[in-house]
C-alpha positions as CSV (number, residue, x, y, z in Angstrom):
1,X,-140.8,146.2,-203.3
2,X,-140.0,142.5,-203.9
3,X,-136.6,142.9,-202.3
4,X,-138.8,143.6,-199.3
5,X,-141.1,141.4,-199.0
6,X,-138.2,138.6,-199.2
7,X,-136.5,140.0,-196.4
8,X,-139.9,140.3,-194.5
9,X,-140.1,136.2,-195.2
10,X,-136.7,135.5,-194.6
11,X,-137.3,137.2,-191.2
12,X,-140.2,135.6,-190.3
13,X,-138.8,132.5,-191.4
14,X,-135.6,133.0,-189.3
15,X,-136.9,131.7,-185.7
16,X,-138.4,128.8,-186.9
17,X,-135.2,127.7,-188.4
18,X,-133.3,128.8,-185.3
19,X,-136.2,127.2,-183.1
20,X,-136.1,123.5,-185.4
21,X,-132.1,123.8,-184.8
22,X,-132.5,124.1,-181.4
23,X,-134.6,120.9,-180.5
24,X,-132.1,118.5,-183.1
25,X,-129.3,119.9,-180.8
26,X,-131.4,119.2,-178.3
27,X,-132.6,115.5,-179.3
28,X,-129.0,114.7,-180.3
29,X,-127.5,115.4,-176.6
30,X,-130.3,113.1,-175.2
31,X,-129.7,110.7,-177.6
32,X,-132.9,110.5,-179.3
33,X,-130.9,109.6,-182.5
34,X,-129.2,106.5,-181.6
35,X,-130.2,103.4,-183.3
36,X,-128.4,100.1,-182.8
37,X,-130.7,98.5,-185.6
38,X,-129.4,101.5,-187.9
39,X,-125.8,100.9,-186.5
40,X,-126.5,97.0,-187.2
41,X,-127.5,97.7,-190.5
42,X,-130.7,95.5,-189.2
43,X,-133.2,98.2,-188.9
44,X,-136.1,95.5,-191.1
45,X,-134.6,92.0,-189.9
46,X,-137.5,91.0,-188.2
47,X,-137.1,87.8,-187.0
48,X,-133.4,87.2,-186.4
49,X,-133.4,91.3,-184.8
50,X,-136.1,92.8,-183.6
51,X,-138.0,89.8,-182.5
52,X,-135.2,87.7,-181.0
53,X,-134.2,90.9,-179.3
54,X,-137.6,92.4,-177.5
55,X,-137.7,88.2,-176.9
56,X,-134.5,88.1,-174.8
57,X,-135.4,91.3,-172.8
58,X,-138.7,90.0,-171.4
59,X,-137.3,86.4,-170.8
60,X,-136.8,86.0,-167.0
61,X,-133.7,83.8,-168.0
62,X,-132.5,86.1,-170.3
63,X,-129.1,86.8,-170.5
64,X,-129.2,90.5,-169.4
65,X,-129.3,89.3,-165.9
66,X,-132.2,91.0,-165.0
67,X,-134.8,88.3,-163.9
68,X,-138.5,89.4,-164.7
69,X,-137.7,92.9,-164.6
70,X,-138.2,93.8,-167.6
71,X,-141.1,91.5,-168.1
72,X,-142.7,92.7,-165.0
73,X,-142.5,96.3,-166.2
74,X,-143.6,95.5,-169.9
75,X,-146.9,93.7,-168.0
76,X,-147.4,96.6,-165.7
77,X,-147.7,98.8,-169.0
78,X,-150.2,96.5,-171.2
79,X,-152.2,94.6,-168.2
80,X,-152.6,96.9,-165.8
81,X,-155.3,95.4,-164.7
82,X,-153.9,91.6,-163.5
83,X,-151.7,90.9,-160.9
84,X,-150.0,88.6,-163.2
85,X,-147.2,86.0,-161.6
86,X,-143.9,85.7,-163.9
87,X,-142.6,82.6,-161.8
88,X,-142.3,79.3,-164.9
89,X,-142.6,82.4,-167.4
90,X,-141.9,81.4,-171.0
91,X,-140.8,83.7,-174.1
92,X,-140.3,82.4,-177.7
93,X,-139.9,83.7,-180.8
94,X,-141.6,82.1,-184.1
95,X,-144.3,79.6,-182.2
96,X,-145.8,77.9,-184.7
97,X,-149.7,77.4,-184.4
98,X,-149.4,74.8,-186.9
99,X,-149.9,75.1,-191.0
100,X,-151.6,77.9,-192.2
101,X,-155.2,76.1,-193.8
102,X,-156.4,76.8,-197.0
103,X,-159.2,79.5,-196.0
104,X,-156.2,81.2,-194.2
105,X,-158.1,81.2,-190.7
106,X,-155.9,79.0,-188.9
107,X,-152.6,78.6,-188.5
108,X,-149.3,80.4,-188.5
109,X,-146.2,81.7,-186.9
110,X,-146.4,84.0,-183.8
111,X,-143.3,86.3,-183.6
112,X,-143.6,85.9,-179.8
113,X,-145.0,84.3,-177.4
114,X,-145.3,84.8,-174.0
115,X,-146.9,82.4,-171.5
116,X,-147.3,83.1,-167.8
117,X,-148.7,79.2,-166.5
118,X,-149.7,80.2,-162.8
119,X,-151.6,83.1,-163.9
120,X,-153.2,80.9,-167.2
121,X,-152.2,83.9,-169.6
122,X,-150.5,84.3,-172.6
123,X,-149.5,87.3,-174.4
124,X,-149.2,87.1,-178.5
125,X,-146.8,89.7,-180.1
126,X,-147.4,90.2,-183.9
127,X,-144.2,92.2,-184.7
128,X,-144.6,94.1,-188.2
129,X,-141.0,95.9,-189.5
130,X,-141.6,96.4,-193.3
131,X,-143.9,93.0,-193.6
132,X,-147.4,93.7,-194.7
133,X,-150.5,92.2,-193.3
134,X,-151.2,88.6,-194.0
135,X,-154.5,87.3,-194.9
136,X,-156.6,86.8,-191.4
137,X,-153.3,86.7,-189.6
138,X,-154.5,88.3,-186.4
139,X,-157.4,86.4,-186.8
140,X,-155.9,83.3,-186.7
141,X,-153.7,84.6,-183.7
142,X,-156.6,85.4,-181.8
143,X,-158.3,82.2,-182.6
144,X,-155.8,80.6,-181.3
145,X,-155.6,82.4,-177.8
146,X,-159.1,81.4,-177.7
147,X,-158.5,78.0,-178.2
148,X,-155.7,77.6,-175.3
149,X,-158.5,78.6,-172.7
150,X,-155.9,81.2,-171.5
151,X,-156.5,84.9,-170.7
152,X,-155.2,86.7,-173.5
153,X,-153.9,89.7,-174.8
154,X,-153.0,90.4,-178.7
155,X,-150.5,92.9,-179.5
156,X,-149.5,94.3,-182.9
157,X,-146.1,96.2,-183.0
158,X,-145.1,98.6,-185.6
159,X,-142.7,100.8,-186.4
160,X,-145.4,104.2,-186.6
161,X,-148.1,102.3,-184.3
162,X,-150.7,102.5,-187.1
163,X,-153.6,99.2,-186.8
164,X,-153.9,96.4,-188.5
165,X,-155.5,96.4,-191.7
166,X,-159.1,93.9,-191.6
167,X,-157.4,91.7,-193.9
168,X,-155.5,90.6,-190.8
169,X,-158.8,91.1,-188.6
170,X,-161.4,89.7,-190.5
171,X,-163.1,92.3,-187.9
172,X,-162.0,90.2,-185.1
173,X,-164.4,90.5,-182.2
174,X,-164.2,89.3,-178.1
């Protein structure tokens, strides 16, 4: 009876391992796998990798030889909404925002920043690898966009796309 009832699993269980086996052939021809960071042995270098890299792709000057291609298309996807010029666009990695103040809500080091001067707008990019939140970090960051008098947008990047924690906000509002 037992000798059944295995064999009655084992069969059931059978296309979902063939169907699982499937898709990682499937994911390995397209390359879904591949992972220069991984290669690199750089997959939580933050600043000097992933930063400096995304950084060097949406520079209009950039070495890839692309113009504002990439920059163009990377707007398209997260301002829809502006017709946003790229001519005199300027992309650096680890702006600083001067010292972080004692209370924690001013200050810092934006992983990138992007700044488009004939549209007045400038995109922030908190990059998070491995990092955790810092106190009022986003805060500070949105403070200050704020202050510049430029449209703005915020972005926090991570690795599994989950939010900031509200240390980081302090429940920031528009």
């Amino acid at each position: 009876m037992d000798e059944i009832k295995v064999e009655s699993f084992l069969a059931g269980v059978k296309p979902i391992v063939e169907e699982n086996e499937r898709r990682r052939k499937e994911k390995e021809k397209k390359g879904d796998f591949f992972n220069i960071f991984s290669i690199l042995k750089a997959e939580t270098d933050e600043v000097k990798t992933h930063s400096a890299f995304l950084a060097e792709l949406l520079k209009p000057n950039g070495t890839h030889g692309q113009g504002a291609l990439f920059l163009d298309n990377f707007l398209k996807m997260i301002v829809s909404d502006e017709d946003l010029i790229t001519e005199n666009a300027k992309v650096n990695i680890e702006s600083s925002i001067g010292p972080i103040s004692e209370d924690y809500k001013s200050g810092g080091r934006l992983d990138i920043l992007i700044q488009l001067p004939k549209s007045n707008y400038i995109i922030l990019i908190e990059n998070k690898i491995d990092a955790g939140d810092q106190p009022y970090q986003l805060l500070r960051y949105n403070k200050y966009a704020k202050e510049t008098k430029c449209k703005y947008k915020l972005l926090y990047l991570t690795k599994d796309g989950h939010d900031p924690s509200e240390t980081s906000t302090g429940k920031i509002e528009d």
